[in-house]
C-alpha positions in Angstrom: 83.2 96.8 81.5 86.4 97.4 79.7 88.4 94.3 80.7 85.2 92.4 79.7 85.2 93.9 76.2 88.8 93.1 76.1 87.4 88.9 77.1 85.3 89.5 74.0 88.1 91.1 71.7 89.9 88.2 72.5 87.5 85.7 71.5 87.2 87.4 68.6 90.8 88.0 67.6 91.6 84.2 68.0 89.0 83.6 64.7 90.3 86.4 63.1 94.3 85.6 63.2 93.0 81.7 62.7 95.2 82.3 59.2 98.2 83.4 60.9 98.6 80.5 63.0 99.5 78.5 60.0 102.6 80.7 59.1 105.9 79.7 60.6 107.4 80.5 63.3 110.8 82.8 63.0 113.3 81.0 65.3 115.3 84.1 66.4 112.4 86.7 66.1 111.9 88.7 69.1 109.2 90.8 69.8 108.8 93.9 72.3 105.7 94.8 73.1 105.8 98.6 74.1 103.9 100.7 76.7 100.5 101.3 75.6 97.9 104.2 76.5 98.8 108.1 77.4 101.9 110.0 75.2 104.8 108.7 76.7 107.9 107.5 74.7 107.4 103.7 74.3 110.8 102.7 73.2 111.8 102.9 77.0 111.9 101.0 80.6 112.6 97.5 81.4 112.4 96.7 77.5 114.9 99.1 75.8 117.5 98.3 78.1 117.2 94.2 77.6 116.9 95.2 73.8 119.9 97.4 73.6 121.6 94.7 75.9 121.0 92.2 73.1 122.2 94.3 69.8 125.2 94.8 71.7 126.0 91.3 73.2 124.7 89.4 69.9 124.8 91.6 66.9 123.1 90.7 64.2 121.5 87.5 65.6 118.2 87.6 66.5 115.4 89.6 64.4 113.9 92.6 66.3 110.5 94.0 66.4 108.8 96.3 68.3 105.2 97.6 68.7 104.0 101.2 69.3 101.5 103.9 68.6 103.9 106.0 66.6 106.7 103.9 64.4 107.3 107.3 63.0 108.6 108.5 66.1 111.8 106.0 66.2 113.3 106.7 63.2 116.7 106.4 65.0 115.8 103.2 66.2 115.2 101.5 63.3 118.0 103.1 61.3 120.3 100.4 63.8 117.9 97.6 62.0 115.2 97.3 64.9 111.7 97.2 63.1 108.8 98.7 64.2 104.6 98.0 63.7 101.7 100.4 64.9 99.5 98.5 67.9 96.4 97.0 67.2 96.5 96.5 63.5 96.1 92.6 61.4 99.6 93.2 60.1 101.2 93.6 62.8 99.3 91.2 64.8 100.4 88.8 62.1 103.9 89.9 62.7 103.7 89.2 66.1 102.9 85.8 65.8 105.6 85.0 64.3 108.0 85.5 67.2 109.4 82.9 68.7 110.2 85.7 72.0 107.8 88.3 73.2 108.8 90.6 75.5 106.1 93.2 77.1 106.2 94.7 80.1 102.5 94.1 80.8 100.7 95.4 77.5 98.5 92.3 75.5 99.5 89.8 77.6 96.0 89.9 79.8 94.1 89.5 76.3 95.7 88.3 73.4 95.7 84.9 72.0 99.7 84.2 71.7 100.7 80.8 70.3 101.7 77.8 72.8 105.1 77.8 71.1 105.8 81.5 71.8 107.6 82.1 74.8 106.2 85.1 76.9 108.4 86.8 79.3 106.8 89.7 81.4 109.1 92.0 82.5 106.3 94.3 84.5 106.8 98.3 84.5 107.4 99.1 88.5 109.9 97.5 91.0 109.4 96.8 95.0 105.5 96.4 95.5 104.1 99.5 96.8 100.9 100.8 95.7 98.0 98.5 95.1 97.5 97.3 90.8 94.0 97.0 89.5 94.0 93.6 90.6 93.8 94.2 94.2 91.7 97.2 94.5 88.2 97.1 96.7 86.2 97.8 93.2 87.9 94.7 91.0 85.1 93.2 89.3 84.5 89.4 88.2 86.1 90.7 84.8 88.9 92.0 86.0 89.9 88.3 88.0 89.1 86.5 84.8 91.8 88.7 82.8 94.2 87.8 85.6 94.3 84.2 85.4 94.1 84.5 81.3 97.7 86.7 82.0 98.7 83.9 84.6 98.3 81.5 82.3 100.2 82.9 79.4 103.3 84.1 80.9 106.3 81.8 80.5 108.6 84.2 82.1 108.1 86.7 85.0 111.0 88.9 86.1 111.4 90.2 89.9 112.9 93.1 91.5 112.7 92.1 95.1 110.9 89.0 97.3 107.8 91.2 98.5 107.0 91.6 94.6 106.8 87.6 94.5 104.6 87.8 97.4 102.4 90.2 96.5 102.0 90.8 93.2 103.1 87.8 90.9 102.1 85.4 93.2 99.5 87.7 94.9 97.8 90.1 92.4 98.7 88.1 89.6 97.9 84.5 90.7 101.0 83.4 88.7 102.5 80.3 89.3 105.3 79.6 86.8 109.1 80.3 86.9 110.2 83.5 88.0 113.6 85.2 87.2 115.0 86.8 90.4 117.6 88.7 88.7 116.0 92.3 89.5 114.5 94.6 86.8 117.0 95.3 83.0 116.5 99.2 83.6 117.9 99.0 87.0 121.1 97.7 85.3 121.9 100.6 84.6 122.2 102.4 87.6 124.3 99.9 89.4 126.6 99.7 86.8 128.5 102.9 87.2 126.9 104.7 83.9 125.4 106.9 86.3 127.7 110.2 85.4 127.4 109.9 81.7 123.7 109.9 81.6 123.8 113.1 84.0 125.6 115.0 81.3 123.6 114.1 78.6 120.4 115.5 81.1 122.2 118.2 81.9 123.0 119.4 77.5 119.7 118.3 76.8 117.8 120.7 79.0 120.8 123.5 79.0 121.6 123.0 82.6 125.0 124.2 83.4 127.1 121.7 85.0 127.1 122.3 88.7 123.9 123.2 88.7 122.3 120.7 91.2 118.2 119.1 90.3 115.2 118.4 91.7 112.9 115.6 90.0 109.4 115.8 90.9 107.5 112.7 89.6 104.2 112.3 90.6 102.1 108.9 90.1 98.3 109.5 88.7 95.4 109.5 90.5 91.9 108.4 90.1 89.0 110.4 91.7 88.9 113.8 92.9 91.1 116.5 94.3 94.2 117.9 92.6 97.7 118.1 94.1 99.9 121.3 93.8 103.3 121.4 93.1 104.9 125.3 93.7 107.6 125.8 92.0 108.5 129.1 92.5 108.3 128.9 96.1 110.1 125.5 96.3 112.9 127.0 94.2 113.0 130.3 97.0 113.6 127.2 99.7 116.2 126.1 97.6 118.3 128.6 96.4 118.9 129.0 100.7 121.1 125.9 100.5 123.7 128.2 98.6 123.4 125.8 95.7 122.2 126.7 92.0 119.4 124.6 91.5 116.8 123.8 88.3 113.3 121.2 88.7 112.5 119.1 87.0 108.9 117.9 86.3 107.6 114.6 84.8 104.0 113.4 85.4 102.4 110.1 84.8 101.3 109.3 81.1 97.8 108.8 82.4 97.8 112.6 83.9 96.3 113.9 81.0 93.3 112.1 81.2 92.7 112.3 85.3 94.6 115.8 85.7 95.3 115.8 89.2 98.4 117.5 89.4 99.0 120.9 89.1 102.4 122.3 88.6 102.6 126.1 89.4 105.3 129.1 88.8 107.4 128.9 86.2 110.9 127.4 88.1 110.2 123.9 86.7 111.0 122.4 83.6 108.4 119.7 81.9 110.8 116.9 81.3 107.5 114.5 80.7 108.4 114.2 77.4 112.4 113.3 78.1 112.4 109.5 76.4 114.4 107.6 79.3 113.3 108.0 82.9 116.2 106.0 83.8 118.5 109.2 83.1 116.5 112.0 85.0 116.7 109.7 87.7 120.6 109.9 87.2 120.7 113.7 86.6 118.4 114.1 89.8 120.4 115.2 93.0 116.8 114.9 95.3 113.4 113.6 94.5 110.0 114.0 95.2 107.4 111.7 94.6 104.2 110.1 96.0 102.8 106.6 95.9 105.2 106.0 92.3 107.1 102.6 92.7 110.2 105.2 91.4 111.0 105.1 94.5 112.7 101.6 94.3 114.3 102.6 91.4 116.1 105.9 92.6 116.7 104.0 96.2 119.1 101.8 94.4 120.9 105.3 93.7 121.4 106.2 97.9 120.2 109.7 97.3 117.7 111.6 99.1 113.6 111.6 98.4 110.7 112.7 99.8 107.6 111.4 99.8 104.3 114.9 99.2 101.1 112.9 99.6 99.0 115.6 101.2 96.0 113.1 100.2 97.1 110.2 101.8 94.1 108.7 103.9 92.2 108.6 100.6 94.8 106.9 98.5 94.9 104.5 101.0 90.6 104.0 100.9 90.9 104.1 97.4 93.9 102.3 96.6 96.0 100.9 99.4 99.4 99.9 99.6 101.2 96.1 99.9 103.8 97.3 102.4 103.2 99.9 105.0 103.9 102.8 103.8 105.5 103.8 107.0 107.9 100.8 106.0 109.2 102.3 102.7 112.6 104.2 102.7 111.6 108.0 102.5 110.0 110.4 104.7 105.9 110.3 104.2 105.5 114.5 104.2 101.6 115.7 103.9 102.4 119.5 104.0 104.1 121.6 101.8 106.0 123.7 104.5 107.5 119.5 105.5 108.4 119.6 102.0 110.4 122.9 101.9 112.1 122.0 105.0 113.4 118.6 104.0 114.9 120.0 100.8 117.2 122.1 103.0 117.9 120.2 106.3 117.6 116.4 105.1 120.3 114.3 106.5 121.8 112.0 104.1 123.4 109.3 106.3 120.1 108.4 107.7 118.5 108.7 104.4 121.1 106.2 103.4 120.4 104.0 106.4 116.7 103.4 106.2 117.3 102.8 102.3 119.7 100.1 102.9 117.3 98.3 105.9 114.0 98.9 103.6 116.3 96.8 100.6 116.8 94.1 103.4 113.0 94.3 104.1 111.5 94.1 100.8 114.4 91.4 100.0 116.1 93.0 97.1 117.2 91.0 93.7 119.1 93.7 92.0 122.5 93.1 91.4 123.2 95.0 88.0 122.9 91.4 85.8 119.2 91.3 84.8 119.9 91.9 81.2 122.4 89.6 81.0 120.1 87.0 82.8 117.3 87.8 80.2 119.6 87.3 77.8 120.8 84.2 78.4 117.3 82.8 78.8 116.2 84.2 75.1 119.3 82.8 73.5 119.0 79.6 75.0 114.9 79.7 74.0 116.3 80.7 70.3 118.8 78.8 69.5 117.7 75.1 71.7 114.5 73.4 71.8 112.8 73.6 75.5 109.5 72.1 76.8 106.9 75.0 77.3 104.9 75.4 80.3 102.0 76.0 78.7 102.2 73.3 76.3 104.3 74.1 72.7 107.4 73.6 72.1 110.1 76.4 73.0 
């Protein structure tokens, strides 16, 4: 029902904005389209770090706007001359299409009725191609495939992390068949380009960590359903403090686990790092990890550190979701009891850890190389500044 009301929005939208399709277009306009639905910080992920790419590598050329639930929030932001417009309102839709570049990492492009001369670039919001997307899953309905192929037929632009994400999701899930960008994902940049230690520290001041202090990042994905997954804290940081380390958690949950609430974080050990703005840094500050089904994992694997994988609920993840790759194929240790938990944190052996990640990066046929942004960028001032054929039918 909801991706058919968003078919019908659509419809209606394209009568509505009729007007604004008579307005020029702004040749060096680009737009970011950021993460909508739960609380999360939207000025993040895959986008931030190709927009902070850009204001650094051409300042003051191209116009940038961004759309979110809360402009107020970014008042830093926009004090460096980004501007930003609150989702889902006619001015801002009118802003929109204007822009000669959208950027989104997944948000409007199933739905809304972009302009032919706009070139779309979907940057997607998970690397690898673990867990099954909407798309995919055993209760997809007839709506669901139709907002597919309208997203496969808007996108100009797809970017990839790794070969099995061509095979499975853009050209699987997605049923897209245009150019794709094998350049890996912009935020993963930024962890193969030796800014790890610097994004540590500012972790580490923000939260009041003292600086040898090692950390634990526990970040769950969400789950639909029933059943409810508990993280012990208290006991986990007993387990730790055996290492003859000094150790602080930290906890970040989905932004869709306020409205399933499936994971329960217990003791008070851990501190809620959900609302931290830049995921992309915990994962630097993070010494170990401990996830789920999250695609995180590729992310942090690019690090060689060690993870852990607590899916105590396993065989109905798998009924009610599934996986692209076999789970038993991805790089970290599949753990379904908490005592398998407490014991890895203290006995893990790195050089293996290191081994299977390097082997799962062959398998999954990695693209990240730490030039994404730059390969973005290239495209969008080449888009901006020269005139190019569109795929899907305008002028670039």
């Amino acid at each position: 029902m909801k991706n058919l009301l968003k078919i019908i929005y659509s419809v209606l939208l394209k009568i509505v904005l009729f007007p604004c399709l008579i307005k020029p277009m702004k040749k060096r306009r680009i737009a970011f389209i950021g993460l909508t639905g739960g609380n999360s910080y939207e000025y993040c992920d895959n986008l931030k770090y190709l927009c902070e790419y850009l204001m650094e590598h051409y300042p003051n050329h191209f116009d940038i706007i961004w759309f979110v639930s809360k402009p107020e929030k970014y008042i830093k932001e926009a004090a460096r001359g980004i501007r930003f417009y609150r989702h889902q309102r006619f001015s801002s839709f009118a802003k929109l299409l204007t822009a000669r570049v959208v950027v989104s990492s997944g948000a409007y492009l199933p739905w809304f009725p972009f302009r032919k001369e706009q070139y779309l670039i979907d940057t997607w919001h998970g690397g690898g191609a673990y867990k099954k997307i909407e798309n995919d899953k055993p209760n997809a309905t007839i709506w669901t495939h139709k907002r597919v192929k309208f997203l496969a037929n808007t996108i100009d632009l797809f970017l990839s992390s790794c070969q099995k994400a061509n095979d499975h999701l853009i050209r699987g899930a997605f049923k897209y068949q245009g150019e794709i960008l094998e350049s890996g994902l912009p935020r993963n940049d930024f962890l193969l380009t030796k800014q790890v230690d610097i994004a540590r520290q500012k972790v580490q001041k923000h939260f009041g960590l003292a600086p040898d202090d090692k950390v634990l990042l526990y970040v769950p994905t969400y789950r639909e359903g029933v059943g409810t997954i508990t993280f012990d804290s208290d006991d986990l940081q007993k387990h730790l403090c055996e290492t003859g380390d000094n150790w602080s958690i930290l906890t970040r949950t989905h932004r869709y686990e306020d409205d399933w609430k499936h994971i329960c974080i217990q003791g008070r050990m851990s501190v809620d790092a959900s609302a931290y703005p830049d995921v992309q840094e915990l994962l630097c500050a993070a010494d170990l990890l401990v996830t789920d089904y999250s695609s995180i994992i590729w992310d942090y694997s690019l690090l060689m550190r060690p993870c852990c994988l607590y899916t105590p609920d396993l065989e109905n993840y798998l009924a009610q979701t599934g996986f692209y790759v076999d789970i038993r194929k991805w790089p970290f240790p599949t753990l379904s009891k908490w005592a398998e938990v407490t014991h890895f944190v203290k006995h893990y052996n790195l050089s293996d850890i290191q081994e299977n990640i390097l082997h799962h990066h062959s398998y999954m046929g990695s693209f990240e190389k730490g030039t994404a942004c730059y390969d973005v960028a290239k495209r969008i001032y080449n888009i901006c500044d020269h005139n190019h054929s569109s795929p899907r039918g305008g002028t670039k």
